[in-house]
Steps between C-alpha positions, in 0.01 A plus 500: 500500500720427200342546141679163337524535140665191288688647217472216185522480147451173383802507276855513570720760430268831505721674778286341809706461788644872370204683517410307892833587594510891399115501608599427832732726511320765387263466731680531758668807425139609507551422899279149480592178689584225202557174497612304182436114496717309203226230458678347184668182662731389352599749222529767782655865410337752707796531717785548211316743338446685849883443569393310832609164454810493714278617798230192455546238832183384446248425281099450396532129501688534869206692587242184335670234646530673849959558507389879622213774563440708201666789668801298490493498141396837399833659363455948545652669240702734651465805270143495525437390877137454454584233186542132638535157258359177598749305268442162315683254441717308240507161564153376676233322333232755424287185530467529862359852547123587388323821520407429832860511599582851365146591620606401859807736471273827391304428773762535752647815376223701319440716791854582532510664109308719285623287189557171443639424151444133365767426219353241308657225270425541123228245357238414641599157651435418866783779620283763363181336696725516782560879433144590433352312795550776757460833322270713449616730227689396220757699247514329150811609360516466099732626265386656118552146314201297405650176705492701793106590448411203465643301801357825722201434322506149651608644820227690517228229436652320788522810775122506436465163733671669768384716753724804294334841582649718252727412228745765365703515138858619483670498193874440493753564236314752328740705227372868409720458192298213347185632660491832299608309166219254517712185538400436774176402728354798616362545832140543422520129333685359786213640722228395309605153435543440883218663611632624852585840651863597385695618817858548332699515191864457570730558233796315309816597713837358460577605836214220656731208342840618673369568827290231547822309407691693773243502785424782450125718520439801246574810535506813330403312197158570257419139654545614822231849362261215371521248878412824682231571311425138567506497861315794552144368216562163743467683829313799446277331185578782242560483087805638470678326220872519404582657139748281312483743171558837677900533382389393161287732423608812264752542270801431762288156599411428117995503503456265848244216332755513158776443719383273636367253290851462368613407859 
């Protein structure tokens, strides 16, 4: 039976739908059977950013309002055979599907996966009620800026309503640079202030931006280091934290931060 985890933030912006899409794909490099569900109606991404949207027949709301089965819908990414997308849609009035909907749809295909990934919208509106409704894990994602804190922080007081059996940090955007220099909020804070166990730490990477732009997953990236690392605290419920300031450590990394703060 699939573990379904909802991966929210409560604001917009943070790297979300990034960090589902990678996650998935991560894990199933690991050899698991995942399946991503882009819950955010209306404002829906999950397939660009996977580079699947020219594959997509059908949809979630086809599935809702009974066009097609949900196997009909699920789109298999082809380099990872064991990834599939259950894609949203566009132009549909989120109005018309409730949690019990998407809950309906896990149903049906949780014995077929290990995973099943919930991308949920940002806020905390009825789409991310809608989101929430079937999980039982959640991911907050948050990024090192007091904004972001504090509309997890909401998040958070919310998830407690639900029937959410663990709820996991991961930190996004994290620079090393700033980190070490003190400008920036350190992990430890970030922790504390949300008060749930940190499962990942994925750092700043100019790489995320263009191939999330081109469809395309990471690779051979310190991102891609940091979603591995990721994948395997998720499955396998280990600690093992991606370090953002390693490469500016030491007089060569003391020349990297100089440079670039002037980029």
């Amino acid at each position: 039976m699939a573990r379904k985890i909802v991966v929210t933030s409560g604001k917009g912006g943070v790297g979300k739908t990034t960090v589902c899409a990678n996650l998935g794909v991560y894990l199933s490099r690991l050899g698991f059977r995942v399946c991503m569900m882009d819950v955010d109606i209306g404002l829906n991404n999950l397939d660009v950013v996977m580079g699947l949207e020219k594959q997509v027949i059908f949809d979630i709301t086809d599935v809702v309002s009974g066009k097609c089965r949900v196997r009909q819908a699920l789109v298999q990414d082809f380099s990872y055979p064991s990834l599939y997308l259950l894609p949203s849609s566009h132009s549909y009035s989120s109005s018309k599907i409730i949690g019990e909907h998407i809950k309906n749809i896990t149903d049906i295909i949780e014995h077929s996966f290990d995973y099943i990934l919930l991308d949920c919208p940002a806020g905390v509106e009825a789409g991310f009620h809608r989101a929430v409704y079937p999980a039982d894990e959640a991911i907050v994602v948050v990024t090192p800026h007091l904004s972001s804190l504090r509309d997890a922080d909401k998040v958070l007081s919310i998830l407690s309503s639900y029937h959410i059996e663990n709820k996991y940090l991961v930190i996004n955007r994290m620079r090393g640079d700033l980190l070490l220099s003190g400008e920036m909020l350190n992990i430890e804070s970030i922790v504390k202030a949300m008060n749930i166990p940190l499962i990942g730490v994925i750092p700043e990477d100019d790489d995320v931006g263009k191939m999330s732009s081109d469809g395309r997953i990471l690779t051979d990236t310190e991102s891609a280091r940091a979603f591995t690392l990721l994948s395997e605290n998720i499955h396998n419920g280990s600690k093992k934290i991606f370090d953002c300031t390693y490469k500016y450590r030491g007089i060569l990394g003391y020349f990297k931060r100089s440079i670039k703060r002037r980029v």
